[in-house]
C-alpha positions as CSV (number, residue, x, y, z in Angstrom):
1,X,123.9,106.0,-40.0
2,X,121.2,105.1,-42.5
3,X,119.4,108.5,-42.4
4,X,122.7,109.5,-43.6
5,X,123.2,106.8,-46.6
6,X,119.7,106.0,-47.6
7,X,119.6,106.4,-50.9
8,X,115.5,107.3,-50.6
9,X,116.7,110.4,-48.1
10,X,117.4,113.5,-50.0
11,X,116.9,116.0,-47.1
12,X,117.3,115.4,-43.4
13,X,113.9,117.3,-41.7
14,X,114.3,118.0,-37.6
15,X,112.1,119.6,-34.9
16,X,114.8,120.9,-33.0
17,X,114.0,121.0,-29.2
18,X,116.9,122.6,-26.8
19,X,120.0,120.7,-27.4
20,X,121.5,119.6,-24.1
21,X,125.4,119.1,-25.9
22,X,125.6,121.8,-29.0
23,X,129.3,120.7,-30.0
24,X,127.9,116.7,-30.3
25,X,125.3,117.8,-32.5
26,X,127.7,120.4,-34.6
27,X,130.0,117.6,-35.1
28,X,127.5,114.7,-36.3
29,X,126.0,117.7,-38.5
30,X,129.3,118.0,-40.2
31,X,129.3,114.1,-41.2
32,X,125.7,114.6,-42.8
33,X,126.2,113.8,-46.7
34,X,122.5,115.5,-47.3
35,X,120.6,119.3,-46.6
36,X,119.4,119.9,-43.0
37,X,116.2,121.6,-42.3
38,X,115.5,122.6,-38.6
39,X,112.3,124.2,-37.6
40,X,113.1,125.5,-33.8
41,X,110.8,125.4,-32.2
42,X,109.2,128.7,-30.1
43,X,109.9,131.0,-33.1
44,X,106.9,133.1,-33.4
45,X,105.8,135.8,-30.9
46,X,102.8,133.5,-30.0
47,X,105.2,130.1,-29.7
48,X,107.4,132.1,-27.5
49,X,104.7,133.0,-25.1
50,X,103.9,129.3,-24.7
51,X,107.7,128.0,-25.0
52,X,108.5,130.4,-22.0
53,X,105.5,129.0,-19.8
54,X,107.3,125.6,-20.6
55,X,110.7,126.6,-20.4
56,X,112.7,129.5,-21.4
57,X,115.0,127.3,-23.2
58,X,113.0,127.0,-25.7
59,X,112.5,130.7,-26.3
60,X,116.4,131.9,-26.5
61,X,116.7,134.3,-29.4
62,X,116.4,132.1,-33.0
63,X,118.9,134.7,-35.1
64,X,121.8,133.2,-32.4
65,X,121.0,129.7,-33.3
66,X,121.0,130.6,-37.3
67,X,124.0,132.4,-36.8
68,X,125.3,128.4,-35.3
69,X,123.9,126.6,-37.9
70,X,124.6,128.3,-41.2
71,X,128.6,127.8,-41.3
72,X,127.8,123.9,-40.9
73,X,125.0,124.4,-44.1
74,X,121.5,123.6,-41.8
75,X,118.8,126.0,-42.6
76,X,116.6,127.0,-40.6
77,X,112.7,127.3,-41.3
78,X,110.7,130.0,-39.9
79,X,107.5,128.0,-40.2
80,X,105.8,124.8,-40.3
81,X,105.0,125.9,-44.2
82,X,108.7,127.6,-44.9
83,X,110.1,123.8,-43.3
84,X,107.6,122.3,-45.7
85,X,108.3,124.1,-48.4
86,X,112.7,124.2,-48.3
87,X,112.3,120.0,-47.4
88,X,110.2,119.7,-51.0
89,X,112.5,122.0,-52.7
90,X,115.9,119.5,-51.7
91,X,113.4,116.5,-52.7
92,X,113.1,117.8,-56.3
93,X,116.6,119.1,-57.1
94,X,117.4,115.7,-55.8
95,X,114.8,114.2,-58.2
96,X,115.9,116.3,-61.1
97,X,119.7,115.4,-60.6
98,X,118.8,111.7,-60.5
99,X,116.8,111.7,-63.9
100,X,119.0,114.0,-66.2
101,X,118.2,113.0,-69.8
């Protein structure tokens, strides 16, 4: 998987929708050889009211799905800035560890 091997890709980004299989997606998480950021989508109050109109799939409580994620080392973003922001900070410790002096 190249997203996996690229040496360009310091940190792995996501949108995460509802996941149909959860244990398929645990398991290729633990082959992933770089940081996971996953902004789920219907966080906020205001997403949820929307996500529920579309499906209440999307709305299921986001402290269960962090709860999932953290033993496999995925964080989760609690906004489009705080996904921004954690993908950046991965790019430059990456960056930094490449270019020690």
């Amino acid at each position: 998987m190249y997203i996996n091997e690229g040496p360009h890709i310091s940190v792995i980004g996501d949108y995460l929708e509802p996941v149909d299989d959860g244990e398929k997606f645990l398991n290729a998480s633990k082959k992933l050889k770089k940081p996971m950021v996953v902004l789920k989508s219907g966080k906020t109050a205001a997403w949820q009211k929307v996500a529920q109109s579309h499906t209440a799939a999307l709305a299921r409580n986001g402290l269960i799905l962090e709860g999932i994620l953290n033993p496999y080392g995925i964080l989760r973003a609690d906004s489009t800035e705080d996904f921004l922001i954690r993908q950046r900070y991965f790019f430059i410790l990456a960056f930094l560890k490449e270019n020690r002096c």
